[in-house]
Backbone as a chain_set.jsonl record, in Angstrom:
{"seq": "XXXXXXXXXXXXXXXXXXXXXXXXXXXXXXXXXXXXXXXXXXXXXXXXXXXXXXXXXXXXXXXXXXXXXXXXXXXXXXXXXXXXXXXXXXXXXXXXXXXXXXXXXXXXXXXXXXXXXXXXXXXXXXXXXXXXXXXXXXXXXXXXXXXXXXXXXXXXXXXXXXXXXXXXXXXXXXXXXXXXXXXXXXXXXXXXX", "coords": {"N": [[45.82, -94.798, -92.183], [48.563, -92.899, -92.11], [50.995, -92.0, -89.922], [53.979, -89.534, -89.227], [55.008, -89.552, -86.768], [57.089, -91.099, -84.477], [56.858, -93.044, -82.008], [57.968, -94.77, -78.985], [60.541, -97.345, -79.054], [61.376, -96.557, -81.53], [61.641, -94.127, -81.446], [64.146, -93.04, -80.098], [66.177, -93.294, -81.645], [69.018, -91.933, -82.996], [70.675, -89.425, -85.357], [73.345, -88.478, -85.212], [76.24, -87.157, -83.76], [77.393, -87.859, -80.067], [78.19, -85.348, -78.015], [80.505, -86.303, -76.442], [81.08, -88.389, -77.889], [82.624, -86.726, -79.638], [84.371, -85.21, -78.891], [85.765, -87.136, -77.837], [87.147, -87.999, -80.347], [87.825, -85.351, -81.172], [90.284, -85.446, -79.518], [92.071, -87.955, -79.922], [93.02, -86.774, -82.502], [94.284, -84.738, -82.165], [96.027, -85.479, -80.638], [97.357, -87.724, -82.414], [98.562, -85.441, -84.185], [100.289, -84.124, -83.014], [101.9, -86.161, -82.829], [102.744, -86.658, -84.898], [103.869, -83.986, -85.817], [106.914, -83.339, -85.419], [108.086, -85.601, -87.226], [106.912, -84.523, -89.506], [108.116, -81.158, -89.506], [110.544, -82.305, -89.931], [111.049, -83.659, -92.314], [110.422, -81.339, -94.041], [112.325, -79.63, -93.718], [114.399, -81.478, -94.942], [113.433, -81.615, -96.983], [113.968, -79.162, -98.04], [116.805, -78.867, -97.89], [117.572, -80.445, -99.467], [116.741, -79.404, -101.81], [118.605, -76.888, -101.924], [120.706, -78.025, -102.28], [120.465, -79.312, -104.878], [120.409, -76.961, -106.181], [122.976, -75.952, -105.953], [124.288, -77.37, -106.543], [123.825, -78.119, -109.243], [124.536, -75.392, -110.476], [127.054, -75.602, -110.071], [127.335, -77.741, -112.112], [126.76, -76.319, -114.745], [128.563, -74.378, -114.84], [130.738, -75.518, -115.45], [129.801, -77.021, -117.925], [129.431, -74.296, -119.411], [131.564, -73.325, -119.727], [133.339, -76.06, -121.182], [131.681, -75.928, -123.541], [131.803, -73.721, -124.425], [134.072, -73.031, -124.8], [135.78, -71.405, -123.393], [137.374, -69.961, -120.395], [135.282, -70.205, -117.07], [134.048, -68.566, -114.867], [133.016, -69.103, -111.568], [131.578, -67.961, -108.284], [130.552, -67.346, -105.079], [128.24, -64.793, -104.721], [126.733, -61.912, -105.486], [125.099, -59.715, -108.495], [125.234, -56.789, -107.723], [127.476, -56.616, -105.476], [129.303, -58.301, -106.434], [132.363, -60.676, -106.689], [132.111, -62.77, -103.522], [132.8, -64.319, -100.354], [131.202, -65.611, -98.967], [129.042, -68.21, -98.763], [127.236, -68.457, -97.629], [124.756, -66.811, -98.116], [124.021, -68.108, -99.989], [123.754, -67.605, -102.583], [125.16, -66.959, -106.052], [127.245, -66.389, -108.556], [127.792, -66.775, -111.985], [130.172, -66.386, -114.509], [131.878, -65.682, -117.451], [135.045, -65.136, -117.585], [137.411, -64.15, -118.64], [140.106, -62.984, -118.398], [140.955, -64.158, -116.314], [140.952, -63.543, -113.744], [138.983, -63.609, -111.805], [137.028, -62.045, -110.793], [134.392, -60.145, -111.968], [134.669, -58.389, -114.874], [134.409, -55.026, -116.6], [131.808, -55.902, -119.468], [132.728, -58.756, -118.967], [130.812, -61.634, -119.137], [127.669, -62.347, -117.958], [126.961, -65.316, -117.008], [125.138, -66.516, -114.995], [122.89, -65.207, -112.531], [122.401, -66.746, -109.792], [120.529, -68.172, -107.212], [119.74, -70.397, -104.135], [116.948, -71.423, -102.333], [117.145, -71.094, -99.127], [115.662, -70.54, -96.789], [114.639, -70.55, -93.226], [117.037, -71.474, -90.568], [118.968, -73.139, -92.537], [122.355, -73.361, -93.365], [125.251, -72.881, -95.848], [127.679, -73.609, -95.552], [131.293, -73.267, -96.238], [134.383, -74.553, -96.673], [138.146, -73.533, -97.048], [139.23, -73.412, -99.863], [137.077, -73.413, -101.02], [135.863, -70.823, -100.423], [137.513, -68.982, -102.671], [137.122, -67.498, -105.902], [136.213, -70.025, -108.592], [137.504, -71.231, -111.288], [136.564, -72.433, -114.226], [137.943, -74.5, -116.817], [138.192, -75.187, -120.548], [138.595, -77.826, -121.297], [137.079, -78.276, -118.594], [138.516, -79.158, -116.243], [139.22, -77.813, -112.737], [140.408, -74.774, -111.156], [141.974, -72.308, -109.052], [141.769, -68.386, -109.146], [144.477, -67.96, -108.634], [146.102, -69.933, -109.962], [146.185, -72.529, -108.423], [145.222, -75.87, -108.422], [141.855, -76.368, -107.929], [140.005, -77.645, -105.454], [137.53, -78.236, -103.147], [134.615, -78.304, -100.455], [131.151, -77.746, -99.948], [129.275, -77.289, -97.261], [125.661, -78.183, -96.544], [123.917, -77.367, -94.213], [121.416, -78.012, -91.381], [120.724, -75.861, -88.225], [119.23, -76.576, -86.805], [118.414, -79.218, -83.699], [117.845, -81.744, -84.239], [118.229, -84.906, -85.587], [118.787, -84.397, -88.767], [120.761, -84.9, -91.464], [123.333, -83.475, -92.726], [124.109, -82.226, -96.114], [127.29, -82.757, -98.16], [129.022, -81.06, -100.911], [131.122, -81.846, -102.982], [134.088, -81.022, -104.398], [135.774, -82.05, -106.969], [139.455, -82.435, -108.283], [139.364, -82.526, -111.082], [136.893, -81.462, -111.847], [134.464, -82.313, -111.564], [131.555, -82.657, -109.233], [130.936, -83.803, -106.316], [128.013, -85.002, -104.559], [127.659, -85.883, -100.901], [126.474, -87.558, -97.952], [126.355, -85.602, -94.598], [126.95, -86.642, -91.344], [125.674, -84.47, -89.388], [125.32, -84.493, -86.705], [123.516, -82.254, -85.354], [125.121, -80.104, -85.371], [126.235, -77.582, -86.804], [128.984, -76.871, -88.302], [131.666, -75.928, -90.11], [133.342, -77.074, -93.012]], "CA": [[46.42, -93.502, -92.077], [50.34, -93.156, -91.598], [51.657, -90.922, -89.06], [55.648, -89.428, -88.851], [55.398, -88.987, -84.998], [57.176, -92.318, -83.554], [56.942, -93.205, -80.318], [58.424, -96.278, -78.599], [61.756, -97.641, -79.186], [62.331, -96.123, -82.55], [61.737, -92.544, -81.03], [65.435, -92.787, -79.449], [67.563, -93.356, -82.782], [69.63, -90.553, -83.105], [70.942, -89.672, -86.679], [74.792, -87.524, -85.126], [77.157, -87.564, -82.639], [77.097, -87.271, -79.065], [79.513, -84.617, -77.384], [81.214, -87.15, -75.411], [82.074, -88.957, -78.64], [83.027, -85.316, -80.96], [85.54, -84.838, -78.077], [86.96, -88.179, -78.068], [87.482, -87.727, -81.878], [88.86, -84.388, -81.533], [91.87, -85.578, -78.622], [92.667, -88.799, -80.227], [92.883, -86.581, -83.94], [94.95, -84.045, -81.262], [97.363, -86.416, -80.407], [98.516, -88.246, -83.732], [99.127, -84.345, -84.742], [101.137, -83.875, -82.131], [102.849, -87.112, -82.855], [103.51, -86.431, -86.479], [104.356, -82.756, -86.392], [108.418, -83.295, -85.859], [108.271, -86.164, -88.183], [106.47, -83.639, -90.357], [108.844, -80.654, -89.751], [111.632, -82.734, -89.582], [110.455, -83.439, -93.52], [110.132, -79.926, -94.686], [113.577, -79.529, -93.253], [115.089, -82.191, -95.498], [113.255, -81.534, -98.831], [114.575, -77.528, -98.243], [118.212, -79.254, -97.92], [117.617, -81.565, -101.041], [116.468, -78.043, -102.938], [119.196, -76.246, -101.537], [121.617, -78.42, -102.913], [120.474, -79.588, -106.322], [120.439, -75.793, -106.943], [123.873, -75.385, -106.04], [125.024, -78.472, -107.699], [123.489, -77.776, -111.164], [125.161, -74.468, -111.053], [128.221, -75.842, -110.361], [127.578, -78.13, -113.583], [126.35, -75.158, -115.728], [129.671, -73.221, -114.946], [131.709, -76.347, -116.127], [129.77, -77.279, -118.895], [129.637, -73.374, -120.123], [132.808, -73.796, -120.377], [133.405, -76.79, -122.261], [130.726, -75.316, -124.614], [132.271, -71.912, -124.846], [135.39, -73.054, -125.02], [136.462, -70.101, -122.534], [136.848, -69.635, -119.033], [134.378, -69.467, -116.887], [133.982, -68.541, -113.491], [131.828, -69.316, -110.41], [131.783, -67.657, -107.295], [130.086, -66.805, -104.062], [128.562, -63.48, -104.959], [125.3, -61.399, -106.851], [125.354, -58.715, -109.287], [125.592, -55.595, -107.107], [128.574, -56.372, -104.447], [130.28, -58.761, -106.95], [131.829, -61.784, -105.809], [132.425, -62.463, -101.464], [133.632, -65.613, -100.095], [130.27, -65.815, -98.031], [128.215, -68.794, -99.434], [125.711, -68.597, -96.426], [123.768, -65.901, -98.774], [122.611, -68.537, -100.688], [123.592, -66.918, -103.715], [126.204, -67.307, -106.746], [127.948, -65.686, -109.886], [128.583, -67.554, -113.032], [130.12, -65.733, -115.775], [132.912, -65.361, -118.393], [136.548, -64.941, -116.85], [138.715, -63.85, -119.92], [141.621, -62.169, -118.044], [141.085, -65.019, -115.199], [141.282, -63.075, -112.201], [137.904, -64.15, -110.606], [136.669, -60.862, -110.777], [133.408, -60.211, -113.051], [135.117, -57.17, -114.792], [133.088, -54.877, -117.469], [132.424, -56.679, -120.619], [132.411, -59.919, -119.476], [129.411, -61.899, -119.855], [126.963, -62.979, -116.55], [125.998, -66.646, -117.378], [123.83, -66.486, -114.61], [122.79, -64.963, -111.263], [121.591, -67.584, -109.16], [120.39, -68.447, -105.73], [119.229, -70.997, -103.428], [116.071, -70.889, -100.948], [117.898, -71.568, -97.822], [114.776, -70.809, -95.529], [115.522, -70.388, -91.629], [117.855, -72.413, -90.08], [119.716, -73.872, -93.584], [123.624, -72.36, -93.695], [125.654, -73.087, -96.796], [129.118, -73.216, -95.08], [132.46, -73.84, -97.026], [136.179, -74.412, -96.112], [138.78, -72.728, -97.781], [138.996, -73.637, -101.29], [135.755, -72.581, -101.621], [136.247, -69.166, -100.513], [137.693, -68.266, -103.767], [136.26, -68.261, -107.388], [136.545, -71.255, -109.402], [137.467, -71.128, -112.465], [136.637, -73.962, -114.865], [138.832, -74.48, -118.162], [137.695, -75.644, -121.154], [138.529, -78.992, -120.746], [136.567, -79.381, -117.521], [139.184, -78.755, -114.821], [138.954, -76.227, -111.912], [141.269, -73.957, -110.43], [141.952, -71.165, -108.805], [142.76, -67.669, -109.694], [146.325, -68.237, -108.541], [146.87, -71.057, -110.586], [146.175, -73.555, -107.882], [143.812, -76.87, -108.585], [140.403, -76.108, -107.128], [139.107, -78.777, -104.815], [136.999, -78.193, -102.002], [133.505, -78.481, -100.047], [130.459, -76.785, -99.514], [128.639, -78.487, -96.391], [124.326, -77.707, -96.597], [123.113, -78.085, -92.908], [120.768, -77.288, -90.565], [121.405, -75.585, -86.911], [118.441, -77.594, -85.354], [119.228, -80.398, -82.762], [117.08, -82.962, -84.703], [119.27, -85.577, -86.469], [118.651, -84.21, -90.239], [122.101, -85.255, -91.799], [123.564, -82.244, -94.019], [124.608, -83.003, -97.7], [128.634, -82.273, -99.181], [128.542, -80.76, -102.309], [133.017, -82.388, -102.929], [134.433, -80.223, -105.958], [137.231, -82.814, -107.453], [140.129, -81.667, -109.374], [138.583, -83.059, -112.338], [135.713, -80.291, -111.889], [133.206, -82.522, -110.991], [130.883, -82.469, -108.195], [129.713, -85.166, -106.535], [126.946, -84.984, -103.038], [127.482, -86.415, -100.155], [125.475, -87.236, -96.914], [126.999, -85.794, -93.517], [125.808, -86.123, -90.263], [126.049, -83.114, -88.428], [124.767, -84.376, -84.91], [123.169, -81.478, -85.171], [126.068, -78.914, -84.82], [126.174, -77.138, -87.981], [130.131, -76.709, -88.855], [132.438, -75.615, -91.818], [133.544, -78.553, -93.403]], "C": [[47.796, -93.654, -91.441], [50.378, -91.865, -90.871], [53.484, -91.051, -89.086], [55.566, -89.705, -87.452], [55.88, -90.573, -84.651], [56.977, -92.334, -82.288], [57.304, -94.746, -80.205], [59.972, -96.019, -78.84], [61.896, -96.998, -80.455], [62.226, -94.349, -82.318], [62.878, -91.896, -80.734], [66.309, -93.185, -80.451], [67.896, -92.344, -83.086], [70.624, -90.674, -84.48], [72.853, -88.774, -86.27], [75.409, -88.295, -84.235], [76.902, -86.972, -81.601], [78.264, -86.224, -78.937], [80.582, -84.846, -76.742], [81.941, -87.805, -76.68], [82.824, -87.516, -79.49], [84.09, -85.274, -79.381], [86.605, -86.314, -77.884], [87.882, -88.261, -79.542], [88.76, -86.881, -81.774], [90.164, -84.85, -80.408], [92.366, -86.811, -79.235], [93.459, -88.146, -81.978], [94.464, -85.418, -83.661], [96.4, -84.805, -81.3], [97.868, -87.23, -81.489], [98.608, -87.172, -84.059], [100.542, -84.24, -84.047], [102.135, -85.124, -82.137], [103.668, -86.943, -83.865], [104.101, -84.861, -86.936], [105.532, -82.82, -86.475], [108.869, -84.01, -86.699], [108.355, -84.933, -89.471], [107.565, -82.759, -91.102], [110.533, -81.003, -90.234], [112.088, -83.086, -91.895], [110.819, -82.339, -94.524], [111.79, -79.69, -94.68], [114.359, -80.166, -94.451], [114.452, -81.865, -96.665], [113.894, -79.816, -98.611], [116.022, -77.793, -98.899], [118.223, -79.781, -99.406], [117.45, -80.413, -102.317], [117.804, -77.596, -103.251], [120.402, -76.66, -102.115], [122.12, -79.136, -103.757], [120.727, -78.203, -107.17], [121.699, -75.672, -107.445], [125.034, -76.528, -106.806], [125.083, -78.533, -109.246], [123.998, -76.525, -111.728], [126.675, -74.537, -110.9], [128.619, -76.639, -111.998], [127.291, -77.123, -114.603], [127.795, -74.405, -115.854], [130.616, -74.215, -116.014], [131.274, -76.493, -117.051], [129.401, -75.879, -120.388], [131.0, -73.495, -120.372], [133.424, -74.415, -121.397], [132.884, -76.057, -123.605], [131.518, -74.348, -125.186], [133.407, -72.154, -125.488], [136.086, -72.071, -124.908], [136.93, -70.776, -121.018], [135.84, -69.255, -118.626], [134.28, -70.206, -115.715], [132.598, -68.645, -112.606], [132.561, -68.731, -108.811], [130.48, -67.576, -105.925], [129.738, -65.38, -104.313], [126.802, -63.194, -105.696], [125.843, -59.887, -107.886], [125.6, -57.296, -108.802], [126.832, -55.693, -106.1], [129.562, -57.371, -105.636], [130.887, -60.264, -106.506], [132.711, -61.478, -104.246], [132.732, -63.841, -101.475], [132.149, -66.279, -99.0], [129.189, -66.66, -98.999], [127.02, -69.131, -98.873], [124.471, -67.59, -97.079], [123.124, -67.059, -99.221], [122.715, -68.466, -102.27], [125.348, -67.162, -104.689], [126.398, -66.165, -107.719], [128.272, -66.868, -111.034], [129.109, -66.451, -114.259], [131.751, -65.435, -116.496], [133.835, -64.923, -117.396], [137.625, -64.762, -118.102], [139.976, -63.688, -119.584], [142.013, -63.049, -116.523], [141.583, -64.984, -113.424], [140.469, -63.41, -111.027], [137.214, -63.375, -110.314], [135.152, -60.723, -112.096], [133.462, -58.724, -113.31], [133.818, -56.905, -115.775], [133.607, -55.684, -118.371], [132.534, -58.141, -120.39], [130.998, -60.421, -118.756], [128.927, -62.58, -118.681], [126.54, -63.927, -117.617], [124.831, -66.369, -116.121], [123.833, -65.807, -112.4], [121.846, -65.89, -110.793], [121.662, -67.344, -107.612], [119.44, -69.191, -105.226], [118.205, -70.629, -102.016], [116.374, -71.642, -99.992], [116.289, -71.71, -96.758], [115.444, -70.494, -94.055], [116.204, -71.735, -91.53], [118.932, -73.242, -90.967], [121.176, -73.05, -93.639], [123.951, -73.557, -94.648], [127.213, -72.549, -96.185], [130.403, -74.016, -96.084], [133.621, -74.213, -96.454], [137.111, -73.704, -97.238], [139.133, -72.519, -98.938], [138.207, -72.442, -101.981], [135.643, -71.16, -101.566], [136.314, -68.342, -101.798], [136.67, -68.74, -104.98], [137.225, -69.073, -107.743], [136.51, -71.298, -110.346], [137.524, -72.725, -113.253], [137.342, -73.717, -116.588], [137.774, -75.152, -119.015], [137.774, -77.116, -121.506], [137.666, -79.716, -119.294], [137.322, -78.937, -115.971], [139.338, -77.776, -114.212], [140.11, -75.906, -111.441], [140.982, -72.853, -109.624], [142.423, -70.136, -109.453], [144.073, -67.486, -109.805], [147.063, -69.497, -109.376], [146.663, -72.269, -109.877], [145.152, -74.574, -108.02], [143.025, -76.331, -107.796], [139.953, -77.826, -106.262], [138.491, -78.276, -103.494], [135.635, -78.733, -101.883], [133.103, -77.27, -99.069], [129.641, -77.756, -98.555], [127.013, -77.663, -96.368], [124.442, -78.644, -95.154], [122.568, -77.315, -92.478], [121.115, -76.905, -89.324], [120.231, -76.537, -86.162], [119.013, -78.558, -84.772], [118.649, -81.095, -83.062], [118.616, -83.124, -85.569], [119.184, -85.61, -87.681], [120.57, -84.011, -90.493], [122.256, -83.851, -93.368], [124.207, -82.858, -95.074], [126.258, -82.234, -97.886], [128.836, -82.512, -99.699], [130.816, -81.083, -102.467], [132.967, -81.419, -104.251], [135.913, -80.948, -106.421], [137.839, -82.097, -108.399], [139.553, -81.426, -110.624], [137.209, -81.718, -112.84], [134.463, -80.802, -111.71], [132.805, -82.439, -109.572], [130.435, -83.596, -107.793], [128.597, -84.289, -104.88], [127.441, -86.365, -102.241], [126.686, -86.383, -98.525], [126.62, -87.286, -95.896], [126.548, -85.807, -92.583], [126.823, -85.198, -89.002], [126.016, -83.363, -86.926], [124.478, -82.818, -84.406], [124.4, -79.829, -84.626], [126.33, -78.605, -86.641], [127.753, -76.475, -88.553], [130.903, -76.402, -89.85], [132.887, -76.378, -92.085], [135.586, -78.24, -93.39]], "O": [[48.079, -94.367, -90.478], [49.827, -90.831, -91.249], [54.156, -92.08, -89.011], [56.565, -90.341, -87.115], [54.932, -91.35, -84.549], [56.98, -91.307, -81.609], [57.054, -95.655, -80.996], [60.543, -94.928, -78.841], [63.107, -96.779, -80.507], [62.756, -93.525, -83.064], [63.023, -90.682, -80.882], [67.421, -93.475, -80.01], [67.028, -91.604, -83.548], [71.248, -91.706, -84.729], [73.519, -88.54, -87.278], [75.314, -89.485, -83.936], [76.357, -85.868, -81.608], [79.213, -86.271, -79.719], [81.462, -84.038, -76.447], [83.172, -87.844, -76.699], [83.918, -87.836, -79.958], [84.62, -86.236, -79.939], [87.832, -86.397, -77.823], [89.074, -88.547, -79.651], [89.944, -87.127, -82.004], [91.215, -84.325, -80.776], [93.578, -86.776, -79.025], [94.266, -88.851, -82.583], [95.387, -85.252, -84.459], [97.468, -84.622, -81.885], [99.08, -87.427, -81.39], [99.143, -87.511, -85.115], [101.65, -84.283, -84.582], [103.149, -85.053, -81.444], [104.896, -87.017, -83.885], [104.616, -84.576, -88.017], [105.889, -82.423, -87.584], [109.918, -83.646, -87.231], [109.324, -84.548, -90.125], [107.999, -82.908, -92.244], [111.397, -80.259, -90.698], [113.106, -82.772, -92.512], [111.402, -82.492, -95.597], [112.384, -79.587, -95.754], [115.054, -79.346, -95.052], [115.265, -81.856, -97.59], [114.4, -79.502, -99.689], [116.444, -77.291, -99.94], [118.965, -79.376, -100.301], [117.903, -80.524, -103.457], [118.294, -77.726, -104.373], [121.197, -75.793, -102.478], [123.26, -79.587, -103.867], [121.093, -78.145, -108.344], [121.972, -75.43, -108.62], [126.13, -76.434, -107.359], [125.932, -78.835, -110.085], [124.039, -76.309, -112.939], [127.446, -73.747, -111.444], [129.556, -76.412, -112.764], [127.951, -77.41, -115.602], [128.112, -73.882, -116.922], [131.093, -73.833, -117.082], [132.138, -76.164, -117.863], [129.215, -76.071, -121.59], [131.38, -73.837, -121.491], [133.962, -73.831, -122.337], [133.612, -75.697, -124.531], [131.814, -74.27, -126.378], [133.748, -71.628, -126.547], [136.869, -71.653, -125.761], [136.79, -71.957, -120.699], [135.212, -68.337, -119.153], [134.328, -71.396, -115.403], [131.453, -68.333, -112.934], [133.676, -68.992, -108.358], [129.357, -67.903, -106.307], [130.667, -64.581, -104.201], [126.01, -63.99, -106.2], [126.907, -59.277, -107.789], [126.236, -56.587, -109.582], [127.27, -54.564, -105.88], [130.744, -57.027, -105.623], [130.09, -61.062, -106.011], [133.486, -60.589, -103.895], [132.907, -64.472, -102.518], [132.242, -67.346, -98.393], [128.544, -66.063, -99.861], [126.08, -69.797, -99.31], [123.349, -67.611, -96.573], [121.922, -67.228, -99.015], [121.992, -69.075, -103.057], [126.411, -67.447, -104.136], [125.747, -65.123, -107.646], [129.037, -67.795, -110.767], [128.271, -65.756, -114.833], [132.651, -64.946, -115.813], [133.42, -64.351, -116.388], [138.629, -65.466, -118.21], [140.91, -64.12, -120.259], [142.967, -62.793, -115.789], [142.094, -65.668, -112.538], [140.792, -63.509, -109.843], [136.464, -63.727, -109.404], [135.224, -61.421, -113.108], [132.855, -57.877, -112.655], [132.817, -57.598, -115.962], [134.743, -56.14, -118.508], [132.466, -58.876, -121.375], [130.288, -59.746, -118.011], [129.676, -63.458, -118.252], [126.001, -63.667, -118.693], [123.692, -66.02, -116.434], [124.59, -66.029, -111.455], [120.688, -65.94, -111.208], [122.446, -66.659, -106.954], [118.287, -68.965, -105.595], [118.469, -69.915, -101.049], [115.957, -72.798, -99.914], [115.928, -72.725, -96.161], [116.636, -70.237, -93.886], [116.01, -72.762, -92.18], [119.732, -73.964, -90.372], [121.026, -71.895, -94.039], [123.458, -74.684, -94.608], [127.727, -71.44, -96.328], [130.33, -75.164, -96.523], [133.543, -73.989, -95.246], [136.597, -73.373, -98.306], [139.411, -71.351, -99.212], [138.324, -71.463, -102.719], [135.371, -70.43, -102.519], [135.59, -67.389, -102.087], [135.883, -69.678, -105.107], [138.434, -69.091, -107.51], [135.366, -71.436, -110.777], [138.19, -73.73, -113.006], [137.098, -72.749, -117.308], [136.727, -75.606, -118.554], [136.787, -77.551, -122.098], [137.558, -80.893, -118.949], [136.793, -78.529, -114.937], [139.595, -76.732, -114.811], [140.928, -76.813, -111.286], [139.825, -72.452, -109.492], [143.314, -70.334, -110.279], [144.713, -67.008, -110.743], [148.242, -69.853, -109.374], [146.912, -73.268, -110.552], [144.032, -74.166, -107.711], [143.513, -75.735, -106.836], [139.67, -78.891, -106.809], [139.348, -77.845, -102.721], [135.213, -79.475, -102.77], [133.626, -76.5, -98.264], [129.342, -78.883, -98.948], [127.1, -76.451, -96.166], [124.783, -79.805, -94.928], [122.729, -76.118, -92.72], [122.044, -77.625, -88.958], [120.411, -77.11, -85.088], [120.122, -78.903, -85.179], [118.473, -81.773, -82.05], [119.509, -82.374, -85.963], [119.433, -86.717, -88.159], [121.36, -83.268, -89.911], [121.628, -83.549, -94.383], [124.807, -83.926, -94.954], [126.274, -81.017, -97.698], [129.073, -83.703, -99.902], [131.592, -80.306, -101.911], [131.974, -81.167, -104.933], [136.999, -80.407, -106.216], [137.285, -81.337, -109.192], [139.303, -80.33, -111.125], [136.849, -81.32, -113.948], [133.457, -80.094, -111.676], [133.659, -82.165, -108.729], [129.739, -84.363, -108.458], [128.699, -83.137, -104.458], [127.577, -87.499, -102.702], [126.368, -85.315, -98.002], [127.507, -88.139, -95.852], [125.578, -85.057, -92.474], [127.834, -85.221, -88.3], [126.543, -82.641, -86.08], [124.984, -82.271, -83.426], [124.304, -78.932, -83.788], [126.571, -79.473, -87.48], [127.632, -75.5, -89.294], [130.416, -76.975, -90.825], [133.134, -76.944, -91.021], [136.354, -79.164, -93.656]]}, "num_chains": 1, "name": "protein.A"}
């Protein structure tokens, strides 16, 4: 006849965990969190930036290569469809569209290529220097200007205001009308380029 009931030495095998070990678990599981969270955020931070300024790079190529295409003018600015365009690129936000009469202006009649905008998130500014300010008009050949007639060249600097060392990207706008990226480091002070 078999009996379940042990007794003896196999009476004391225990099939869990004690409480002494479930608490060592949870502070050692505690502390690599707490090790890896600024890595972490620090992360999140930099793929926002990397978003932030493939957006605004591909709509800088979209304006130029509507262009070419069109074989018009065609403008890019700082700006959305209800205020028009602003010189403020910390929105986030753009204008592309037909420039016929090449003022920089998105009068009636001509044609929105596209309302865009970048997810900045907290802490991401999209600061420029003076160039940039204005719209950019791209020719059909490729090359930018301004409405006044003057070559276009400037930079848009993507950074963050935190005091972690995440290096901000500048978006260069060469005569030529291309764009290239570059990496800057901010030392954490978030500046107009």
């Amino acid at each position: 006849m078999r009996s379940d009931c042990l007794t003896g030495p196999e009476a004391h095998d225990h099939r869990g965990f004690s409480l002494v070990e479930m608490l060592v678990a949870a502070s050692i599981a505690g502390l690599m969190a707490a090790i890896a969270a600024p890595s972490f955020s620090h992360l999140i931070e930099q793929h926002r930036m990397t978003i932030s300024s493939n957006a605004l790079m591909s709509a800088f190529v979209m304006a130029r290569q509507s262009a070419i295409a069109k074989n018009q003018v065609v403008a890019i600015c700082a700006g959305n469809v209800d205020s028009g365009c602003h010189s403020n690129w910390d929105g986030g936000e753009w204008l592309i569209f037909m420039d016929r009469n090449r003022n920089g202006r998105r009068d009636p009649g001509e044609v929105l290529i596209q309302d865009g905008s970048a997810t900045l998130g907290s802490g991401l500014r999209i600061l420029s220097n003076r160039p940039m300010k204005t719209p950019i008009l791209f020719h059909p050949i490729g090359q930018a200007e301004q409405p006044n007639g003057a070559f276009a060249a400037g930079t848009l600097r993507i950074c963050a205001e935190s005091t972690g060392a995440t290096p901000g990207v500048d978006l260069i706008l060469l005569k030529s009308g291309q764009m290239r990226a570059q990496a800057h480091d901010t030392g954490g002070n978030c500046s107009a380029p």
